[in-house]
C-alpha positions in Angstrom: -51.6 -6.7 -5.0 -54.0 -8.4 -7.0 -53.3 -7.3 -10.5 -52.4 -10.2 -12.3 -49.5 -8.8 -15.1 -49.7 -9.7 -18.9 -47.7 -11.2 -21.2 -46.4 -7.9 -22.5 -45.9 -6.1 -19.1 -44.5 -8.8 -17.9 -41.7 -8.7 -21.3 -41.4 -5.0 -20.8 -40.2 -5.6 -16.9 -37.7 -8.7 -18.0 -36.1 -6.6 -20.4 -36.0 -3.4 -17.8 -34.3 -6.2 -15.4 -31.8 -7.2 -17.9 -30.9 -3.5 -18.8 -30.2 -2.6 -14.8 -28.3 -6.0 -14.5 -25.8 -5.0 -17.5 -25.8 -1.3 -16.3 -25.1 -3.1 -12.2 -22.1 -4.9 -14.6 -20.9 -2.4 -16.1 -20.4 0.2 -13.0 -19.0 -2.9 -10.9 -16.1 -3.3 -13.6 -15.7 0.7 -13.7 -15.6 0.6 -9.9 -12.9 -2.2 -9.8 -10.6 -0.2 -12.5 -10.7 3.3 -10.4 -9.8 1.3 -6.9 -7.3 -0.2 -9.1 -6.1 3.1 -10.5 -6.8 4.6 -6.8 -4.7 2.7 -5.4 -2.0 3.6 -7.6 -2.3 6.6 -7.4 -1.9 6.0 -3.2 1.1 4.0 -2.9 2.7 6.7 -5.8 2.0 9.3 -3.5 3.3 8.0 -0.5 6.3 7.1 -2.5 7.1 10.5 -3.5 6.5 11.8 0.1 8.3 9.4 1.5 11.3 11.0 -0.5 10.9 14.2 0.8 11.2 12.5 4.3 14.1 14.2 6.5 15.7 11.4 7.3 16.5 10.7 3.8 18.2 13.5 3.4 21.2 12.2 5.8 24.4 11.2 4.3 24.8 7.6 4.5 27.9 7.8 7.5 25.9 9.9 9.7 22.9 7.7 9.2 25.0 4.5 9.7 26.0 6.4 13.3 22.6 6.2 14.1 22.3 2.8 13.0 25.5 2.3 15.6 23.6 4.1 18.2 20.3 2.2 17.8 22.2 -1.1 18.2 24.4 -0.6 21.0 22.1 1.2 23.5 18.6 1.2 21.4 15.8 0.5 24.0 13.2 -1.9 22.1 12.9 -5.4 23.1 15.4 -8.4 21.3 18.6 -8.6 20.6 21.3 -6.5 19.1 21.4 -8.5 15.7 17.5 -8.5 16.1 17.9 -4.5 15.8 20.2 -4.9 12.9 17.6 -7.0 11.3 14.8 -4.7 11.9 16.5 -1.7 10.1 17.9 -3.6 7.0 14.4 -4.5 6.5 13.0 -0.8 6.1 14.2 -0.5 2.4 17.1 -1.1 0.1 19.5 1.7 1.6 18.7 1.1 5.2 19.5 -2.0 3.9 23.1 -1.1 2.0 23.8 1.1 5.0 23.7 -1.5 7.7 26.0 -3.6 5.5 28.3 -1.1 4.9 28.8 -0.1 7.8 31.7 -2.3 9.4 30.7 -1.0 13.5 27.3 -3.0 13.2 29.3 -5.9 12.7 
């Protein structure tokens, strides 16, 4: 450009750098906190949906028949105890179902 800045101009644009860096700072660590509390707020709300979910509103005995079903003549690949496995895994009362019900093992 040609215009050789002074010493003052070139103070006044330092200290305009150093202002945007702390404000860039500052926003980054506000982002990071709302992601954090976004994703939260995410896993809350699948949470509570997954509660409403119909198929946890079956009694334990007629969702440990299914369990049966889904072991004897499920169609996915692997073997019966590798269908046993899968569904113990899905959460805690798949997981108490399977093992208390005495036809899966």
């Amino acid at each position: 450009s040609g215009y050789i800045l002074s010493h003052s101009e070139r103070s006044v644009i330092r200290g305009r750098i150093s202002t945007s860096e702390a404000a860039t700072r500052a926003l980054e660590a506000e982002l990071s906190n709302l992601q954090s509390q976004l994703s939260y707020i995410r896993e809350f709300t699948k949470f509570q949906k997954s509660l409403l979910s119909p198929i946890g509103q079956l009694p334990d005995d007629i969702l440990g028949e299914i369990f049966n079903c889904i072991c004897e003549h499920g169609i996915s690949i692997g073997s019966r105890w590798g269908r046993i496995w899968s569904l113990m895994q899905v959460c805690s009362r798949w997981r108490n179902v399977a093992q208390s019900t005495p036809s899966l093992w």
